[in-house]
C-alpha positions, 0 to 999 in steps of 0.5 A, a space after each residue: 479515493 472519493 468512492 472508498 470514502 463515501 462507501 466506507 463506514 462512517 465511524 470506526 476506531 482502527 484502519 488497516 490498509 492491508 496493501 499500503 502502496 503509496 500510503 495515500 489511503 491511510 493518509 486520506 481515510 475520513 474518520 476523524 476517530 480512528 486512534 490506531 492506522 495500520 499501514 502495510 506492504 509485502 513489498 520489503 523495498 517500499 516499507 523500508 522507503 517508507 520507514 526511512 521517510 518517517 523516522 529518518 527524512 533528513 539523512 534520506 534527503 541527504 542521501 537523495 541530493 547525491 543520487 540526481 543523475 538521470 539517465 538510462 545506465 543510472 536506472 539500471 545501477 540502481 535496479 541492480 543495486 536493489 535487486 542484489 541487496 544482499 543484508 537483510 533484517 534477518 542478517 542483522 538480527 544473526 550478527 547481533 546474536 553473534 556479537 552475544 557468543 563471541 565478543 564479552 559484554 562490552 565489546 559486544 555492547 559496542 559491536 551491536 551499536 556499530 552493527 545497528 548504525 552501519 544498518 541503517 545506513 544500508 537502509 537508507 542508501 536502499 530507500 534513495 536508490 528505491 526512490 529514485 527507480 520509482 521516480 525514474 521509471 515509467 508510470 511509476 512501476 519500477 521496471 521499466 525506464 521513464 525516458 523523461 528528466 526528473 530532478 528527485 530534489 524536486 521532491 524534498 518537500 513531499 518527503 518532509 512532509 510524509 515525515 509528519 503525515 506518517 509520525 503516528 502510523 504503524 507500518 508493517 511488512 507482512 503476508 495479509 493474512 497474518 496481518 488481518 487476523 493480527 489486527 482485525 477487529 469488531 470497530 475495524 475497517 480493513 481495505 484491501 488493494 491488492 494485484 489485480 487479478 491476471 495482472 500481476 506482473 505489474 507488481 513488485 511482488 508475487 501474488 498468484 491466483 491461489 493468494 487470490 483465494 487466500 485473500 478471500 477466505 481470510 476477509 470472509 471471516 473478519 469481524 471488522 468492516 471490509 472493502 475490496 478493489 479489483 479489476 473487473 474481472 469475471 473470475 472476482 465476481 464469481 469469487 465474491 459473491 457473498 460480497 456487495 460489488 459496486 461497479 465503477 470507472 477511472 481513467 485509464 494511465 497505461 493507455 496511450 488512446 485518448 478517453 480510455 477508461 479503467 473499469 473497477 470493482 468495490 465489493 465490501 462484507 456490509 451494506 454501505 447504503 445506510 452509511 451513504 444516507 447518513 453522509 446526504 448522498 443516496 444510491 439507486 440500483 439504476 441509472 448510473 449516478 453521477 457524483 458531480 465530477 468525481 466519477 459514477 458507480 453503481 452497485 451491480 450485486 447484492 448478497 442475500 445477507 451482509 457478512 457483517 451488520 
């Protein structure tokens, strides 16, 4: 978070964060003149966790204290259970259309609002039971079985207090490019996380080599300020070459050897030197700057000329 931060512009008025995760970029971008924070995430499960988290954080805490069972077959209930969700938003929005045909105005008044309650009640059992996997599983991916004790009680307190982290956040559930182009803006800054390149079946959602592409074509044409994180991948070099790239390490959390470290890229649609100079800090081509303890980077790349000024 150190690096997005120093290498993004240092006044803008919107901030989109195109593939939202756990919401820790949009709560920890430093610019205090934003007025619009877009948060988004085309993983459905996690956006409907994170809605409920905000708008409803007690009757999800309350769903939370019935689900403390850990164990191998608990995980696996619940896999199931968000895997075959069968009622979706799109449901609900046909049965409130049908209630319009088949039932007079007050009944299908009543029939709307009974509909409407009973959905989100289904939301919020999907929300705790999508909590829980995330919490019980292995580096948190969802998939697969951590193995170790995790009490989600423990965890009341990061809920309440998302609940107000997130009060004035627009949360979207949409593909990016839709997203971008709905959003994007001259005085924007747009971040991108997307999967990672040939690692993709670490994801929740599907994102193919073509998506890859997709995402590229559509940020090159952006107005606003873009920043983009990958691996370090050959085939996102060669990708982003009208792009700055920043080379950069963390360490490495799927790596059982000890000292195993990530490598990353940073590419962004504008020089971020000036921007850099005007926070006190300067960067050279060589050597690898070491920014205290938070890490080092370099910049590996420089286009002919910035997408954006």
């Amino acid at each position: 978070m150190w690096l997005i931060n120093l290498l993004a512009p240092p006044r803008y008025e919107r901030s989109i964060d195109v593939f939202g995760g756990s919401g820790t970029v949009t709560l920890n971008l430093d610019c205090p003149q934003v007025n619009l924070k877009v948060y988004n995430d085309f993983n459905g499960n996690l956006v409907n966790l994170m809605r409920c988290a905000r708008e409803m954080p007690l009757a999800l805490l309350r769903e939370l204290g019935f689900l403390t069972l850990n164990s191998r077959d608990d995980f696996e209930l619940c896999k199931k259970f968000i895997e075959q969700e069968e009622f979706t938003e799109e449901d609900l929005k046909r049965e409130l259309f049908l209630t319009e045909i088949m039932f007079e105005p007050p009944s299908a008044r009543q029939m709307k609002k009974l509909l409407t309650q009973k959905a989100k009640h289904r939301d919020i059992k999907r929300a705790a039971t999508y909590y829980k996997i995330l919490r019980y599983s292995f580096n948190a991916n969802g998939d697969t079985y951590g193995g170790k004790k995790c009490d989600v009680r423990r965890f009341f307190v990061d809920i309440w207090n998302f609940s107000r982290a997130f009060s004035e956040v627009t949360i979207e559930n949409k593909d990016f490019e839709a997203l971008i182009k709905q959003y994007d803006r001259e005085n924007a800054f747009v971040y991108c996380d997307p999967p990672y390149f040939e690692a993709e079946g670490f994801y929740a959602v599907v994102f193919t080599k073509e998506d890859h592409t997709r995402l590229h074509d559509t940020i090159k044409e952006a107005k606003g300020y873009v920043m983009v994180s990958y691996n370090y991948a050959p085939e996102i070099l060669e990708l982003y070459q009208d792009f700055y790239i920043f080379y950069t390490t963390r360490p490495n959390s799927m790596s059982h050897k000890e000292g195993d470290v990530y490598e990353e890229i940073i590419m962004t649609n504008y020089d971020p030197r000036p921007f850099i100079k005007e926070k006190g800090r300067q960067l050279t081509l060589f050597p690898m700057l070491n920014i205290s303890s938070e890490g080092e980077y370099k910049l590996i790349h420089e286009p002919p000329k910035a997408l954006v000024v």
